[in-house]
TORFI-127644 format. One line per field, with one value per atom (N, C-alpha, C): residue number from 1; atom name; x, y, z. Coordinates in steps of 0.1 Angstrom, whole numbers, always signed. Each point is the difference from the previous one (the first is absolute). Example, Ala and Ser with C-alpha at 12.3 -4.5 7.8 and 13.67 -1.06 7.14 Angstrom:
2
n <- c(1|1|1|2|2|2)
atom <- c(N|CA|C|N|CA|C)
px <- c(+132|-9|+9|-4|+9|-8)
py <- c(-57|+12|+12|+11|+11|+11)
pz <- c(+78|+0|+0|-7|+0|+8)
***
This chain:
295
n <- c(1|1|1|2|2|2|3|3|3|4|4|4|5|5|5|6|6|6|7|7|7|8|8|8|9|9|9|10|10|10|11|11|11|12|12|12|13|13|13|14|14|14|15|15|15|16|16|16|17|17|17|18|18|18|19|19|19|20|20|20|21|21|21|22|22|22|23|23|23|24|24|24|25|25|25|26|26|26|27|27|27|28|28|28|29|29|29|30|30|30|31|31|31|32|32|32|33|33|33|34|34|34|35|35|35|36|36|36|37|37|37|38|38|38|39|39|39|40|40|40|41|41|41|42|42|42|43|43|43|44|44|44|45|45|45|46|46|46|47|47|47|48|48|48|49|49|49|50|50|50|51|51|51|52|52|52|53|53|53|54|54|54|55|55|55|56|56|56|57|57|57|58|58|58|59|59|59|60|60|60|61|61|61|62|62|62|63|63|63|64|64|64|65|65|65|66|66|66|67|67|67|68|68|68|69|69|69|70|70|70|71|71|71|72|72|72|73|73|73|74|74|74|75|75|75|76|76|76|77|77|77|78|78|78|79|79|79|80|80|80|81|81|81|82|82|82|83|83|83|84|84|84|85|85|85|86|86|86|87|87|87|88|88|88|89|89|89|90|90|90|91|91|91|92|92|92|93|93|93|94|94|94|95|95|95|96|96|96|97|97|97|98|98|98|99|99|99|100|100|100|101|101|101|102|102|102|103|103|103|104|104|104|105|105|105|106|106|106|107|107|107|108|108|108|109|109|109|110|110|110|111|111|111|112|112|112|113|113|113|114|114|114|115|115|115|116|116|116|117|117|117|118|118|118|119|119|119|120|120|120|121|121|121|122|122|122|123|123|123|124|124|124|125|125|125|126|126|126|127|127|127|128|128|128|129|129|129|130|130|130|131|131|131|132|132|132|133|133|133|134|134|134|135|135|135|136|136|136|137|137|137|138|138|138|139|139|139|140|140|140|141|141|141|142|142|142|143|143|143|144|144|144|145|145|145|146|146|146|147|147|147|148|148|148|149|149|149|150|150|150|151|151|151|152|152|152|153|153|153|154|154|154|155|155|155|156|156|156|157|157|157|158|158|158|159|159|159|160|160|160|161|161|161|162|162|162|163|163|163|164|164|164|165|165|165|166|166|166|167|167|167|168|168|168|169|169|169|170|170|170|171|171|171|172|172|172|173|173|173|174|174|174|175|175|175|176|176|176|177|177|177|178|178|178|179|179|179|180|180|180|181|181|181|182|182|182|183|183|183|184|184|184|185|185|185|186|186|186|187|187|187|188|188|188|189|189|189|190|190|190|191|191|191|192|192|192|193|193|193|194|194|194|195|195|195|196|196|196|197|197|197|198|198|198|199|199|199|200|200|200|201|201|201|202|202|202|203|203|203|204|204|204|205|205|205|206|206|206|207|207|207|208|208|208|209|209|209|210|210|210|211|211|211|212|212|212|213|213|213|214|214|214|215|215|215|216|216|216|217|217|217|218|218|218|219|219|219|220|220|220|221|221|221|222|222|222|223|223|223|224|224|224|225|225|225|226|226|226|227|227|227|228|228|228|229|229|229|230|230|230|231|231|231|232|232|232|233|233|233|234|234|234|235|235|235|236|236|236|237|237|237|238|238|238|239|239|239|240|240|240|241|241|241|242|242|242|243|243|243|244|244|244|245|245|245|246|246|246|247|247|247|248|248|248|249|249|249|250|250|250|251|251|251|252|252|252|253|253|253|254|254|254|255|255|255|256|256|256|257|257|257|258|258|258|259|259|259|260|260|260|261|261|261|262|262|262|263|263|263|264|264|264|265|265|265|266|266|266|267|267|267|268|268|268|269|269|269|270|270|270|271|271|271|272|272|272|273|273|273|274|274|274|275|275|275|276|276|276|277|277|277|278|278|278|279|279|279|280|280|280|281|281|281|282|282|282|283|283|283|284|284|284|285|285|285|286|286|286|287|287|287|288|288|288|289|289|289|290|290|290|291|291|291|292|292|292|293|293|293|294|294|294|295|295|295)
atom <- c(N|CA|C|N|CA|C|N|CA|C|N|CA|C|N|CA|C|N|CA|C|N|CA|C|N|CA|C|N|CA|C|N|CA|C|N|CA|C|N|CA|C|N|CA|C|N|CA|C|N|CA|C|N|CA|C|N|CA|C|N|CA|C|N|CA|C|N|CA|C|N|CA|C|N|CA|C|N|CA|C|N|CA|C|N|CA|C|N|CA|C|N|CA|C|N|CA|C|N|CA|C|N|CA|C|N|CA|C|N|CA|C|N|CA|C|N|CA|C|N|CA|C|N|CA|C|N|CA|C|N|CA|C|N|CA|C|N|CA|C|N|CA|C|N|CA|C|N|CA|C|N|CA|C|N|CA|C|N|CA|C|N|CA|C|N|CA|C|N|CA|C|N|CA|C|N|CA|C|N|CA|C|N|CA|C|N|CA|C|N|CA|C|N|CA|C|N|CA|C|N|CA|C|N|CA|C|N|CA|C|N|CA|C|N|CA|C|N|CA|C|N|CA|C|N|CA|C|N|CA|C|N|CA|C|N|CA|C|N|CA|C|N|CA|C|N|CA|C|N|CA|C|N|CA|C|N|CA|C|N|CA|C|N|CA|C|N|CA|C|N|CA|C|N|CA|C|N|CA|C|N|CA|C|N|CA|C|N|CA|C|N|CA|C|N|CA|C|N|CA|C|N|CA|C|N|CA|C|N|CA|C|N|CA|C|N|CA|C|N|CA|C|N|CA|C|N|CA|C|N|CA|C|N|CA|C|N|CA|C|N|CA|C|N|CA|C|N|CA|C|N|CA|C|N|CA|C|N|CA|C|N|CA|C|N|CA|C|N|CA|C|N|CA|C|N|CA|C|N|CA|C|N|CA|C|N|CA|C|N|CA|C|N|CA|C|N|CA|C|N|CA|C|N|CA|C|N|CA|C|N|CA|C|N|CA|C|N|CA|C|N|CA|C|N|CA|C|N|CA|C|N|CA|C|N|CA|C|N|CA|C|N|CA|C|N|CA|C|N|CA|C|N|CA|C|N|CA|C|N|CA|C|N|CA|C|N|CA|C|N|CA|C|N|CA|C|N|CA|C|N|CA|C|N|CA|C|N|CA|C|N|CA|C|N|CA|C|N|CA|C|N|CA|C|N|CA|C|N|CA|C|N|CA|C|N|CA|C|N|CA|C|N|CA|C|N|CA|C|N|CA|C|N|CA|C|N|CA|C|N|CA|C|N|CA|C|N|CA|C|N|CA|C|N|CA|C|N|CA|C|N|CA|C|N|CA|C|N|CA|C|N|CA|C|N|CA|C|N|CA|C|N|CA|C|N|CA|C|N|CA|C|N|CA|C|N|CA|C|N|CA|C|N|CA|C|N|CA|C|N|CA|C|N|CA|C|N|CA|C|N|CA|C|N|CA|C|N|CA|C|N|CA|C|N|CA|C|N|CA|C|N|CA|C|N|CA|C|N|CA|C|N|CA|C|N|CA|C|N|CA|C|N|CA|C|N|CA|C|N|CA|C|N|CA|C|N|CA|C|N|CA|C|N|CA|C|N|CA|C|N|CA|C|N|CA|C|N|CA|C|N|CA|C|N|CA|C|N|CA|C|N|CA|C|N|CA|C|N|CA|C|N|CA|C|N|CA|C|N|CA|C|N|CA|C|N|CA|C|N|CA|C|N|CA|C|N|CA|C|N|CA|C|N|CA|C|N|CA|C|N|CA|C|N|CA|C|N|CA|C|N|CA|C|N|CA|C|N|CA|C|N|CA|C|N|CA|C|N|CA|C|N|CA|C|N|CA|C|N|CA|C|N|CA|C|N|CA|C|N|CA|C|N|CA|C|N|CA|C|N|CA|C|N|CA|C|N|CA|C|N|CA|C|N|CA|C|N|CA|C|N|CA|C|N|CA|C|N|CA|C|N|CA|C|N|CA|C|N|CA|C|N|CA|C|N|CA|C|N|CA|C|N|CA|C|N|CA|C|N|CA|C|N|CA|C|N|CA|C|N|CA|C|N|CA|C|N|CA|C|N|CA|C|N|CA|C|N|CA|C|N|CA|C|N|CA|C|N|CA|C|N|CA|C|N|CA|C|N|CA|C|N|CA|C|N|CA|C|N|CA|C|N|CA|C|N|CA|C|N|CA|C|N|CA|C|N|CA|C|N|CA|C|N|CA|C|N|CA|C|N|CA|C|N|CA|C|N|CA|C|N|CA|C|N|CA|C|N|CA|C|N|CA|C|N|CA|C|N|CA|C|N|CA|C|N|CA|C|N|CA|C|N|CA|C|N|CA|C|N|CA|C|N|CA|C|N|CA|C|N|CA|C)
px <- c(-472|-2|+13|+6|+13|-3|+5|+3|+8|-10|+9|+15|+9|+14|+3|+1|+4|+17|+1|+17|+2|+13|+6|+11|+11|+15|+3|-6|+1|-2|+12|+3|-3|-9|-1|-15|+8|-14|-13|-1|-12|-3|+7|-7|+1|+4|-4|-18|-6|-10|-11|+5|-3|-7|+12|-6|-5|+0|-14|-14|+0|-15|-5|+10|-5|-4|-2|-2|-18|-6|-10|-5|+8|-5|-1|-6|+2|+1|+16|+2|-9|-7|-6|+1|-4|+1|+15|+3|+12|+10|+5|+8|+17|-1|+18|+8|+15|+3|+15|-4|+15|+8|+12|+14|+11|+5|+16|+10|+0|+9|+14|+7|+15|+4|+11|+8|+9|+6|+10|+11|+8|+11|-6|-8|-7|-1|-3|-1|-13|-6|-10|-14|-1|-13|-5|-17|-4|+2|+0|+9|-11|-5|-10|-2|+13|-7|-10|+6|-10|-17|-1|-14|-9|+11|-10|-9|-1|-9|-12|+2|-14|-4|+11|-8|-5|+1|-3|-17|+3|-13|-16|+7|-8|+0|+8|-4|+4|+14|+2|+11|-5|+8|+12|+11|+14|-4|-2|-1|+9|+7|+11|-1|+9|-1|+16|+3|+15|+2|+17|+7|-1|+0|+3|+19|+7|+12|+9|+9|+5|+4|+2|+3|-10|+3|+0|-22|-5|-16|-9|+5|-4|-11|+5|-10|-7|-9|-9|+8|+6|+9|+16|+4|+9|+0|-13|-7|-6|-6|-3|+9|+9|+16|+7|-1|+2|-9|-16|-8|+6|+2|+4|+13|+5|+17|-4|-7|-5|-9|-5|-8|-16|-1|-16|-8|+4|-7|-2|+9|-1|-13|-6|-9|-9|-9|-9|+4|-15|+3|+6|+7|+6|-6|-3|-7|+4|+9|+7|-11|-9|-10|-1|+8|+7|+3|+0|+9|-13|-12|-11|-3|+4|-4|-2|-8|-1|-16|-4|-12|+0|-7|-2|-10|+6|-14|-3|-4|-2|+4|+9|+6|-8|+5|-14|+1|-10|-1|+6|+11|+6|+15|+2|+14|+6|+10|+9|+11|+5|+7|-3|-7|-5|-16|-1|-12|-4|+2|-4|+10|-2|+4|+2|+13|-2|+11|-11|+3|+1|+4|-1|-10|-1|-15|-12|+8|-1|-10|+9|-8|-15|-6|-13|-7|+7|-4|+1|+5|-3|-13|-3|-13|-1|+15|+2|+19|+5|+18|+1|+11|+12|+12|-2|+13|+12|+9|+7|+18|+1|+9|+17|+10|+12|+5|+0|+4|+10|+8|+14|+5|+11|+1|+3|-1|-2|+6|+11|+6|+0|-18|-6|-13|-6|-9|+5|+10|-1|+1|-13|-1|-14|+0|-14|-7|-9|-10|-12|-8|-20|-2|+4|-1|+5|+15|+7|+0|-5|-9|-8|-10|-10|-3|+11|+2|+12|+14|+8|-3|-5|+3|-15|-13|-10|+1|+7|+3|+12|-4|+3|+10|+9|+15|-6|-6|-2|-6|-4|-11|+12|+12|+7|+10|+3|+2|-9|-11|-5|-3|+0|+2|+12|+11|+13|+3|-4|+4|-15|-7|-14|-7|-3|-9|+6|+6|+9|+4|+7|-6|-1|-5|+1|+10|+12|+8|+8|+8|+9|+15|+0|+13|+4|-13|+1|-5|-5|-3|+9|+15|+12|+4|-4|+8|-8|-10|-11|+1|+0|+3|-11|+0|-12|+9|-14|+2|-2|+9|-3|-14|-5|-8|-11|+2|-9|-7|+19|-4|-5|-1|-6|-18|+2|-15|-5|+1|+2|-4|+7|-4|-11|-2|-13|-11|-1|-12|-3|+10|+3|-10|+10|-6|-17|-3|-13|-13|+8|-7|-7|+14|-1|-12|+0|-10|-11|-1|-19|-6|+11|-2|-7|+7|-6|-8|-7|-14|-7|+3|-12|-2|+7|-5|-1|-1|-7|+10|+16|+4|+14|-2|+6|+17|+2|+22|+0|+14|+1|+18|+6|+16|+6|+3|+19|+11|+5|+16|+10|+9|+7|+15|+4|+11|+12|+5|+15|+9|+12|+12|+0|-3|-5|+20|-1|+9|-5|+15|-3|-4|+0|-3|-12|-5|-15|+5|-11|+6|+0|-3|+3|+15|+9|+12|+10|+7|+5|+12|+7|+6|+1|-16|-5|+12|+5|+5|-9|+7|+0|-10|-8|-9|+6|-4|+4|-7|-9|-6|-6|-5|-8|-10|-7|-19|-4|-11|-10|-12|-5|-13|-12|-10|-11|-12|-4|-5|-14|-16|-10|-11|-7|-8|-8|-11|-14|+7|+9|+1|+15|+5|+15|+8|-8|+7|+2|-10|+3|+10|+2|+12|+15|-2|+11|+7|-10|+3|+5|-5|+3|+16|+2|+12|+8|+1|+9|-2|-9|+0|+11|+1|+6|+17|+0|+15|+8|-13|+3|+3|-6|+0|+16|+4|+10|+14|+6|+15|+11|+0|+10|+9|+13|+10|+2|-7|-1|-18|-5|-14|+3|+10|+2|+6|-1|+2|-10|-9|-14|-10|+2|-6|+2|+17|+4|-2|+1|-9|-13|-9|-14|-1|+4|-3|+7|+15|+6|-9|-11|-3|-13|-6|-13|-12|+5|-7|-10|+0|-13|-13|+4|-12|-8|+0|-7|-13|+0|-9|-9|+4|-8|-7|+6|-3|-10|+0|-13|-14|+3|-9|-10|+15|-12|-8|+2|-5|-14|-2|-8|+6|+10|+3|-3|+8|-5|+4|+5|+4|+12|+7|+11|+3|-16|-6|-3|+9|-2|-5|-1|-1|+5|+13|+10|-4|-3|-7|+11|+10|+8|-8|+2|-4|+16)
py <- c(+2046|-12|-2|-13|-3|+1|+3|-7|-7|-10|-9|+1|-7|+1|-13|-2|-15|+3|-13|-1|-15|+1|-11|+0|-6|-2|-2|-7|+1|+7|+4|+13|-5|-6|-4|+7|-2|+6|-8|-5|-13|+7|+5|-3|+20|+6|+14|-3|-7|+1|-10|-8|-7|+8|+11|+10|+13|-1|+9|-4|-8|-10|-1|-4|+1|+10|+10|+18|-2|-10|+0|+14|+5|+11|-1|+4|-2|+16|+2|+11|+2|+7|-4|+15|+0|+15|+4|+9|+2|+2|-8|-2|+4|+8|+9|-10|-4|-4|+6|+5|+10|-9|+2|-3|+8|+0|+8|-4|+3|-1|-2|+8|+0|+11|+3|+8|-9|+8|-5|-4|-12|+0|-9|+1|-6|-17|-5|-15|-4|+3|-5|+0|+6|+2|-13|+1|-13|-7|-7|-4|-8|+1|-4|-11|-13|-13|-5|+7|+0|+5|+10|+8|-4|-1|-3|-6|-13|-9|+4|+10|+9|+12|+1|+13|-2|-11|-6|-5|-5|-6|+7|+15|+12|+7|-2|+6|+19|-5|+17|+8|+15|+7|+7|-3|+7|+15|+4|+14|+3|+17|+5|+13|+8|+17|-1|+15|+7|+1|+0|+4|+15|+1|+17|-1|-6|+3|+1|+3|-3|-14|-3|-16|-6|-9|-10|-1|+3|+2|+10|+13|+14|+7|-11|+8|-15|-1|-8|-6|+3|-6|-9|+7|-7|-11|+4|-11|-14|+4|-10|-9|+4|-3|-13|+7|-11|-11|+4|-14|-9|+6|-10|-7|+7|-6|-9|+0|-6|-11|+0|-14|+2|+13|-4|+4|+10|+2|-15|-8|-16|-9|+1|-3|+5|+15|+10|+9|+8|+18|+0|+17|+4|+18|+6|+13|+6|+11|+4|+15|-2|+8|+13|+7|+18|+2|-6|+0|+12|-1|+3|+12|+6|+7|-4|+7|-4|+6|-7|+9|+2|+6|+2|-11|-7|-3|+0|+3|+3|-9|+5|-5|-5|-4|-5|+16|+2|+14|-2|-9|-5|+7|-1|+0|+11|+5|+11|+4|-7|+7|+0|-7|+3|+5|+8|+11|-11|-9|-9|-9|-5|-13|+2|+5|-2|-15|-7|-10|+3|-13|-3|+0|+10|-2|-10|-12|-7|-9|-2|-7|-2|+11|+1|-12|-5|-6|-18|+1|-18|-3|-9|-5|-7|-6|-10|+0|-1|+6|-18|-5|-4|+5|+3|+8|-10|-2|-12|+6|+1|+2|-7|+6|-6|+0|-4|+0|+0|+14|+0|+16|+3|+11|+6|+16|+15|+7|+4|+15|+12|+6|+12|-9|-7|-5|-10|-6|-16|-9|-2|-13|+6|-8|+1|-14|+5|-14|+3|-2|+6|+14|+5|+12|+11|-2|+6|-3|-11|-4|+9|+5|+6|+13|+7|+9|+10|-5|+7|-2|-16|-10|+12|-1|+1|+19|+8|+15|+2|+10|+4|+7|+1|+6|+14|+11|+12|-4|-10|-3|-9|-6|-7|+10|+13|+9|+10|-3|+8|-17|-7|-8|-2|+3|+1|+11|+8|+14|+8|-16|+5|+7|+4|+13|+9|+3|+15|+1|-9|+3|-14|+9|-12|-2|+10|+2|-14|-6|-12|+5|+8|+10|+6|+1|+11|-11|-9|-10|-4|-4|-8|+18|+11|+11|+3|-5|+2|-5|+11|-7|-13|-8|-10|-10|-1|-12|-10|-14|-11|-5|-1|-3|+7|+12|+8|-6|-9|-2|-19|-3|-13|+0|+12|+1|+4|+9|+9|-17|-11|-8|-12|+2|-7|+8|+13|+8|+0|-3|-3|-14|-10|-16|+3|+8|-5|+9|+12|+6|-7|-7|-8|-12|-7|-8|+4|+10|+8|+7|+0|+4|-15|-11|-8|-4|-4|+2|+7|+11|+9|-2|-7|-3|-18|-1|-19|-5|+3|-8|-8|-14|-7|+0|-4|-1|-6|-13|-11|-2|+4|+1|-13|+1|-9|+5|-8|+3|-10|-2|-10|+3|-8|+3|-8|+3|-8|+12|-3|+7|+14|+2|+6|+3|+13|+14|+9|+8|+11|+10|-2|+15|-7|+6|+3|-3|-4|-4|+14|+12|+11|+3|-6|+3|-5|+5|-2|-7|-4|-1|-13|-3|-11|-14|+1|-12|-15|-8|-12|-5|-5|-2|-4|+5|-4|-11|-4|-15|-6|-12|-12|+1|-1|+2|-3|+7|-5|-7|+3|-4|+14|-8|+14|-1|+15|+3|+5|-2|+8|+2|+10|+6|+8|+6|+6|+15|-3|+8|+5|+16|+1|+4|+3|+1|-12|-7|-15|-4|-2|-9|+9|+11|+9|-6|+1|-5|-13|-13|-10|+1|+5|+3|+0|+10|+7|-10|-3|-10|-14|-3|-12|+4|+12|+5|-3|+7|-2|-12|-10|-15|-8|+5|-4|-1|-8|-4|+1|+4|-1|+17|-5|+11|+15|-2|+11|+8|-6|+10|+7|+4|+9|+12|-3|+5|+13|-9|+3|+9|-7|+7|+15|+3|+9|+10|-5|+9|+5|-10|+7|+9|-7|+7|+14|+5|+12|+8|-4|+12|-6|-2|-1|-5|-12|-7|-7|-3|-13|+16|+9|+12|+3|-9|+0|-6|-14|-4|+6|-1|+9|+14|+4|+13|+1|-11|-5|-6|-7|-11|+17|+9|+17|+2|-1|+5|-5|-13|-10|-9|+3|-9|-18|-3|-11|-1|-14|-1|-10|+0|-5|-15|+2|-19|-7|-15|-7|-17|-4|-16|-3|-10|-6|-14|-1|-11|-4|-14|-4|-12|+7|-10|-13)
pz <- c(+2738|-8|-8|-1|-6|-15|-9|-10|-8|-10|-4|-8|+1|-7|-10|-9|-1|-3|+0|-2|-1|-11|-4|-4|+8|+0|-16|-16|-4|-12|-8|-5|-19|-4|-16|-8|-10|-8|+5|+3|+4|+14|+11|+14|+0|-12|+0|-9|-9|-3|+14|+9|+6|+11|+6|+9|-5|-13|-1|+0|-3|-2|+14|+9|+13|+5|-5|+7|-3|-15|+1|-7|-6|-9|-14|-6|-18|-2|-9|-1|-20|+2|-16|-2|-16|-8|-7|+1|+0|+11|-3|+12|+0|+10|+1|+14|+0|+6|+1|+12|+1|+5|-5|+1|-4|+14|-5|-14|-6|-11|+3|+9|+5|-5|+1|-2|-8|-12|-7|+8|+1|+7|+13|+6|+12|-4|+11|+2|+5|+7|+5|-3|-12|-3|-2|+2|-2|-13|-5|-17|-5|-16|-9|+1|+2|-1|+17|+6|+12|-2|+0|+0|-15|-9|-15|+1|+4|+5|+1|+11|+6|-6|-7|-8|-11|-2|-14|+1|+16|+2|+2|+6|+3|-14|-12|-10|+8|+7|+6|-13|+4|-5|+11|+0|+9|+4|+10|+2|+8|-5|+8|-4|+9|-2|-1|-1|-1|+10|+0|+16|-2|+12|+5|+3|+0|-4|-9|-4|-12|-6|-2|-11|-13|+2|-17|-1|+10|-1|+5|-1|+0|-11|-12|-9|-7|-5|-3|-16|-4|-13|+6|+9|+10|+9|+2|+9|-7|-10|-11|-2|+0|-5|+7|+13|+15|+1|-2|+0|-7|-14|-12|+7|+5|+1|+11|+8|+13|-2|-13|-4|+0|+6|+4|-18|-6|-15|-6|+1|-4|+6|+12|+8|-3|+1|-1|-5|-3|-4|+14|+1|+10|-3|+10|-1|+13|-6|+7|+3|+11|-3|+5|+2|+1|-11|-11|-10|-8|+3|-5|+8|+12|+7|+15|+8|+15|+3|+16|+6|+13|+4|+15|+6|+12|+9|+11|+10|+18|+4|+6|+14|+11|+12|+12|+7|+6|+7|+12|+0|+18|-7|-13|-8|+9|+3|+6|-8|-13|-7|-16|-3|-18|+1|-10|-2|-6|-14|-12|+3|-13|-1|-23|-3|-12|-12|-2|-5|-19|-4|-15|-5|-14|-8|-4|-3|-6|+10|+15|+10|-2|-3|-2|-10|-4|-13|-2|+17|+1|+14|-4|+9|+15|-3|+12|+4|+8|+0|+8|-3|+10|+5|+11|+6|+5|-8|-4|+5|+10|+8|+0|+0|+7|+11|+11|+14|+0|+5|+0|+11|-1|+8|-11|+12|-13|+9|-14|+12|+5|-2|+4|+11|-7|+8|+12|-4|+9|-2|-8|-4|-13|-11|-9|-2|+1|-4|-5|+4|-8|+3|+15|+2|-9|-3|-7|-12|-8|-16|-2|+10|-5|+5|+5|+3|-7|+1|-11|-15|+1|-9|-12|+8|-11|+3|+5|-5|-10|-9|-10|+4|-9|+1|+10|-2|+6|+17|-5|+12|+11|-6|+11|+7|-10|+7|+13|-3|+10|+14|-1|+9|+5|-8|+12|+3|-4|+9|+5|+9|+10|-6|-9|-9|+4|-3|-4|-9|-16|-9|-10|-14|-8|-11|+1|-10|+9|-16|+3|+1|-4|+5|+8|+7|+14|+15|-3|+5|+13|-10|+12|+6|-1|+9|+10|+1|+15|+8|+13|+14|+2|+4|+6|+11|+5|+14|-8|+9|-2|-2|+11|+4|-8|-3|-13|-12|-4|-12|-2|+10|+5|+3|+6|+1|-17|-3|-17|-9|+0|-5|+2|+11|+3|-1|+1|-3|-17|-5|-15|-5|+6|+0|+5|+5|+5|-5|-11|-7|-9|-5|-15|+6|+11|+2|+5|+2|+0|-14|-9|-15|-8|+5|-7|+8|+14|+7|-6|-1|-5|-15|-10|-10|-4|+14|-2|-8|+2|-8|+9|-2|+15|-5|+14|-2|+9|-3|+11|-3|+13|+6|-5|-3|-2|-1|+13|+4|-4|-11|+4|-1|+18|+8|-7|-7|-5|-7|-3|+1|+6|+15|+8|+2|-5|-1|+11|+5|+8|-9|-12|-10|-6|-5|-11|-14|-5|-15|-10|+6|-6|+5|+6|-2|-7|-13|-9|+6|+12|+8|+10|+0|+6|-1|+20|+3|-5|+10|-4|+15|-3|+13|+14|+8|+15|+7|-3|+6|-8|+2|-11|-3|-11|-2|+12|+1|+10|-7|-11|-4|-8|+1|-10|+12|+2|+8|-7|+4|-8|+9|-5|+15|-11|+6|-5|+5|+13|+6|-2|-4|-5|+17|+15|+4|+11|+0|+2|-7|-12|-10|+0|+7|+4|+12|+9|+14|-3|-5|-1|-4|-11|-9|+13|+7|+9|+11|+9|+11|-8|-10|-6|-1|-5|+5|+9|+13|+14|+7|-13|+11|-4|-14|-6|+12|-5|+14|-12|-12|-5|+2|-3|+1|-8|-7|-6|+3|+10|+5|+8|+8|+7|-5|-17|-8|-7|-4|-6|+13|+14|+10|+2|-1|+1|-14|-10|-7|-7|+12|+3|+7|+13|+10|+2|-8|-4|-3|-10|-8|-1|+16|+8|-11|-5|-10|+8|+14|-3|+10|+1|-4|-5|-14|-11|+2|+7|+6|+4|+9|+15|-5|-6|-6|-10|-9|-11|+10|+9|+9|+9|+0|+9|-8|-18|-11|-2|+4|-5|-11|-9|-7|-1|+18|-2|+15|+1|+19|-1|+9|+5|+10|-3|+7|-9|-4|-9|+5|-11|+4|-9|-2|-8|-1|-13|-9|-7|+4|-8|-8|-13|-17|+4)
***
């Protein structure tokens, strides 16, 4: 059975609250809406006059964890720091929720390289999530979007260590010295993403994908470094389903004719990024068959 994707070539505060509405969910309670903050120095993160709108409208609180590497959002006073400088403390609270501690939660029993799944404390403490994505490339994974939102994005500094180095450990220090496969640590993050979405199943509390594809970099907005985009927006992508709105993301790549995608291709397919898919869709996460609903 396909599921649905909507999408809309335009990129404004208006047709980001437009295509959520369409998903036909009411995120109610307290409501967390992750988004990458950036990295200090970075360009691409999604930017406040965009999303405010909608977070304003959901009454959301900004949720984010620590990096597991060194830089400017490693510790929860640092990080603080960057929202503010990044705009989003101006918009909503912002809860940087490792900041409080971490927990364990099961993995699928298909997983092959994480024992758990350890996220941010705080998680626990909202009722309903938007997984509120940037579509761009990443230079361990590929490419990030919902998968990698809610997967590096909702693990806690200790916990993003033990997702890049396959469960072998959880030190953030010892983390980058561990042998791992590619393909390890591709899988390692969908067993992650699909934890976090049988954690909130199992506590009845709903989450609905957004992707939105513009200033689409070969780097991640965690790189302090972050070029200058290689191809044109594509649009905002939203799905019930994160590995549907993955797939979509990435099939849109594929369809792209501009000169700098042979760009972007090459650094997915390097570092066996559209595996992520396929790999969540073995999990049950979600599936890889969509129907594209242009708003």
């Amino acid at each position: 059975m396909k599921s649905k994707v909507y999408f809309t070539k335009e990129i404004t505060p208006d047709s980001l609250i437009k295509i959520y509405e369409s998903l036909g969910v009411e995120l109610i309670g307290k409501v967390g809406i992750k988004v990458s903050t950036g990295e200090r120095g970075s360009k691409g993160y999604l930017k406040k006059d965009l999303i405010a709108p909608l977070v304003k409208k959901l009454n959301g609180t900004i949720i984010e964890c620590n990096t597991a590497y060194p830089g400017a959002r490693n510790t929860k006073e640092d990080h603080m720091k960057v929202a503010e400088e990044h705009g989003f403390t101006s918009i909503a609270d912002v809860d940087i929720m490792d900041g409080d501690g971490e927990f364990k939660i099961p993995v699928p029993k298909k997983s092959k390289h994480l024992k758990y799944d350890l996220i941010g404390e705080n998680f626990k403490n909202y009722d309903s999530i938007l997984n509120l994505a940037h579509g761009k490339g990443h230079m361990m994974g590929g490419f990030g979007a919902n998968l990698k939102n809610q997967s590096i994005g909702i693990a806690s500094r200790n916990g993003k260590a033990y997702i890049h180095s396959c469960g072998q450990t959880e030190d953030a220090d010892e983390c980058w010295k561990v042998k791992i496969e590619q393909q390890d640590f591709i899988e390692s993050m969908a067993e992650a993403a699909t934890a976090v979405a049988d954690y909130l199943k199992e506590n009845n509390k709903p989450i609905v994908y957004i992707t939105v594809a513009n200033a689409i970099s070969l780097d991640c907005d965690c790189d302090c470094n972050q070029k200058d985009p290689v191809i044109k927006d594509i649009g905002i992508f939203a799905s019930l389903d994160p590995v549907a709105n993955d797939q979509a993301f990435i099939d849109a790549i594929w369809e792209t004719k501009e000169e700098g995608t042979k760009d972007i291709k090459e650094r997915i397919d390097s570092r066996k990024g559209r595996h992520i898919t396929e790999y969540a869709e073995e999990l049950g996460l979600g599936t890889t068959h969509y129907e594209l609903i242009e708003l």
